[in-house]
C-alpha positions as CSV (number, residue, x, y, z in Angstrom):
1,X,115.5,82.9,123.4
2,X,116.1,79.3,122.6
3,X,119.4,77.3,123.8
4,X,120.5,73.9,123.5
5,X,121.9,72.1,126.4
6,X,123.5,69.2,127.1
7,X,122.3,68.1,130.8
8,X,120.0,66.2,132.7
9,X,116.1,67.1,132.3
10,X,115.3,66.2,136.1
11,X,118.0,68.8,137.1
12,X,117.8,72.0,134.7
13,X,115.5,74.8,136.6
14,X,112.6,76.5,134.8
15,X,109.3,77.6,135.7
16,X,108.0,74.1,133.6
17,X,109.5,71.2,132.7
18,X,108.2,69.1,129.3
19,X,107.7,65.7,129.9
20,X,106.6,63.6,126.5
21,X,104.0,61.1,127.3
22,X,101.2,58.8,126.8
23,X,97.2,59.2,126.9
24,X,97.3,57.7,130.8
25,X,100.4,60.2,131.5
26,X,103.3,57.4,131.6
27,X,106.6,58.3,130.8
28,X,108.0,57.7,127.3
29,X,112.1,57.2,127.8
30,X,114.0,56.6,131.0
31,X,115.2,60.3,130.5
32,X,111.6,61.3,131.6
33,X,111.2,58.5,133.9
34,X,113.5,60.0,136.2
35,X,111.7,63.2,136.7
36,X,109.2,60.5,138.5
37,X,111.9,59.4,140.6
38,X,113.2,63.3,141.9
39,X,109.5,64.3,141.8
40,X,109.0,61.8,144.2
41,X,105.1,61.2,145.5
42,X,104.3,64.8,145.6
43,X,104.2,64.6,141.8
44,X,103.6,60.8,141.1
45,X,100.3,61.5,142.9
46,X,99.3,63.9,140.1
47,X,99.9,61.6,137.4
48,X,96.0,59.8,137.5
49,X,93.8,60.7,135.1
50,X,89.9,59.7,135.1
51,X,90.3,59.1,131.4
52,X,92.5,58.8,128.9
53,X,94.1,62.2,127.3
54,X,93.9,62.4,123.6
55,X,97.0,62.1,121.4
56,X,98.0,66.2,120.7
57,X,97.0,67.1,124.1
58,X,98.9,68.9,126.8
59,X,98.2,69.4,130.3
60,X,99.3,70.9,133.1
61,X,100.6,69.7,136.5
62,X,102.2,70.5,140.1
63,X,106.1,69.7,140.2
64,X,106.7,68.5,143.3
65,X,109.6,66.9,145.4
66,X,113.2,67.9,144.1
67,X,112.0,68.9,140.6
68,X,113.6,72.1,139.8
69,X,110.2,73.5,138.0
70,X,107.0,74.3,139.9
71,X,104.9,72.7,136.7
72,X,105.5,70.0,134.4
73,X,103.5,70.3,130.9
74,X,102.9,66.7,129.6
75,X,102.7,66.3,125.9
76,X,101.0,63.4,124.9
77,X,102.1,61.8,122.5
78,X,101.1,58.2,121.7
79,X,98.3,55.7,123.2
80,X,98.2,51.7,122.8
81,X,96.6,52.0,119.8
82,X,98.5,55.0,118.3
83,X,102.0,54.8,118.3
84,X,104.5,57.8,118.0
85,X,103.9,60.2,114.9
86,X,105.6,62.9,113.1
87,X,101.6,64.3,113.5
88,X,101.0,63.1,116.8
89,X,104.0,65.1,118.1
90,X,103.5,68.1,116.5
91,X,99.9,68.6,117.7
92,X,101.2,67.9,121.4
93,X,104.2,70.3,120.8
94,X,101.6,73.1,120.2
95,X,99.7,71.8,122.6
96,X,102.2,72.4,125.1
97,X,103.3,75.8,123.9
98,X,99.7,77.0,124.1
99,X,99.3,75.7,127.3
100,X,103.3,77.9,128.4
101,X,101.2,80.5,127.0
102,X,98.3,80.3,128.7
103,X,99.9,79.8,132.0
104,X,102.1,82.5,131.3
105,X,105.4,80.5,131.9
106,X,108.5,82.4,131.8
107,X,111.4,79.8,131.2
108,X,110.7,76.3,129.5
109,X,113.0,73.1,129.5
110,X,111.8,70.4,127.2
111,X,113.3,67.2,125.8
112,X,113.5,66.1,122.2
113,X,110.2,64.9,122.4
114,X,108.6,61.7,120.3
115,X,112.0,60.1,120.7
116,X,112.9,56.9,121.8
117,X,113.0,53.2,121.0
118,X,111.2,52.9,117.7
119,X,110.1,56.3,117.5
120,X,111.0,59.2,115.6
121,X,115.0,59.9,115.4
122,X,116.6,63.2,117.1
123,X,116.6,65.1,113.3
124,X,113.0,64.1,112.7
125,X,112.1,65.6,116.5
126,X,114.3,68.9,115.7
127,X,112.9,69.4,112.7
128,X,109.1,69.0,113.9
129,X,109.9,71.1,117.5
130,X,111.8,73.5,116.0
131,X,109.7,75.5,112.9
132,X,106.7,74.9,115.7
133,X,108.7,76.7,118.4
134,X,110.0,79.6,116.1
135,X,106.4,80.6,115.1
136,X,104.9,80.4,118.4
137,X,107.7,82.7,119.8
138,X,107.1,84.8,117.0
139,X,103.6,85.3,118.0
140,X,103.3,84.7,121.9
141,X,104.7,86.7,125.0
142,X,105.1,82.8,126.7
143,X,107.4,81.4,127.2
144,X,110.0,83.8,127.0
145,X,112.8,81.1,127.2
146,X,113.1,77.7,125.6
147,X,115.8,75.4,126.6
148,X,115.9,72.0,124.7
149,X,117.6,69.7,126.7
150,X,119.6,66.9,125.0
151,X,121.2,63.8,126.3
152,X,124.3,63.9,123.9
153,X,126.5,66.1,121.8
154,X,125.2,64.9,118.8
155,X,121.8,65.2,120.1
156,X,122.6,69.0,120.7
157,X,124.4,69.3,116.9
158,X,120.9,67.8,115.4
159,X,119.0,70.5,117.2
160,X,121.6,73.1,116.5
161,X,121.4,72.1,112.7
162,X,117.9,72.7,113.0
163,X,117.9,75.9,114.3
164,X,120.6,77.1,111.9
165,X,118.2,76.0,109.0
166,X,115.3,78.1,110.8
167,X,117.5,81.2,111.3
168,X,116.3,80.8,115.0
169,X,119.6,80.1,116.2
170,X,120.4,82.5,119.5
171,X,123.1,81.9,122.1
C-alpha cells in the first residue's frame, strides 16, 4: 500500500524512517534535520562514517531517542562535488528499497527526497520515487507499506498526481 500524508516526518511511526542525505550522512532540508533533534544522541552518534558513502547508496542505521521508527534508511543523495540529480536520486531511491527489502521492513515513511533549495521540485521527486516504488512493490515482499510524507497540501496533490498517472494510487 502506498499513502500520502501530510505530517511531520520526525513524528509518523514505521519500522524505518527515509532520511535523504549526503555522502558524510548530513541532513538535506530542515524537514530531515529534525529527526537529528528527536533522535537525540542515541542516533546522532550513528551518523559517522570512516568514509564517504557513494552518491546512489543507502544504509542502514539504529533510530534512537524519540524517533518513532527503530531504523532510519539514509539515501544519499549528493556530495560536495555532486550536487542533487534526477540520476543521483533515483539510484539512492532503489538503494533504499533494496535495503527495506533486505532488512525485511514492514512499514516505510519517507520524504519527497532530492528536494530542497536548488534541487529538484516536488513533481520532478514524485515522478522519479513514484514509477521506482510501484515496480519494486510489484516484485518485493518489503516493505509492505509506503507512506510518503509531505510537508504541504500541494506537496501531497503532486504525489497524488503521480500516483494517479502510475495507476498505483491506493487509499
Amino acid at each position: 500500500m502506498i499513502r500520502v500524508v501530510v505530517d511531520d516526518l520526525a513524528f509518523l511511526a514505521a519500522a524505518a524512517v527515509v532520511r535523504p542525505a549526503t555522502t558524510r550522512l548530513d541532513p538535506t532540508t530542515p524537514a530531515v534535520r529534525r529527526l537529528e533533534t528527536v533522535g537525540g544522541t542515541a542516533f546522532t552518534r550513528g551518523l559517522h562514517v570512516q568514509k564517504e558513502l557513494a552518491v546512489g547508496a543507502a544504509v542502514v542505521t539504529a533510530g534512537g531517542g524519540d524517533l518513532p521508527a527503530e531504523f532510519v534508511i539514509h539515501a544519499v543523495i549528493q556530495s560536495d562535488t555532486e550536487p542533487v540529480t534526477r540520476d543521483g536520486v533515483a539510484r539512492a531511491w532503489r538503494s533504499t528499497l533494496e535495503q527495506a527489502q533486505e532488512w525485511e521492513f514492514t512499514t516505510l515513511t519517507v520524504p519527497p527526497i532530492g528536494t530542497g533549495a536548488g534541487n529538484l521540485s516536488v513533481e520532478d521527486a514524485a515522478d522519479i520515487m513514484v514509477p521506482i516504488l510501484k515496480t519494486h512493490l510489484g516484485n518485493a515482499a518489503f516493505p509492505a507499506s509506503v507512506s510518503i510524507v509531505v510537508e504541504t497540501p500541494e506537496e501531497r496533490d503532486a504525489f497524488e498526481a503521480a500516483l494517479r498517472r502510475s495507476g498505483a494510487a491506493e487509499s
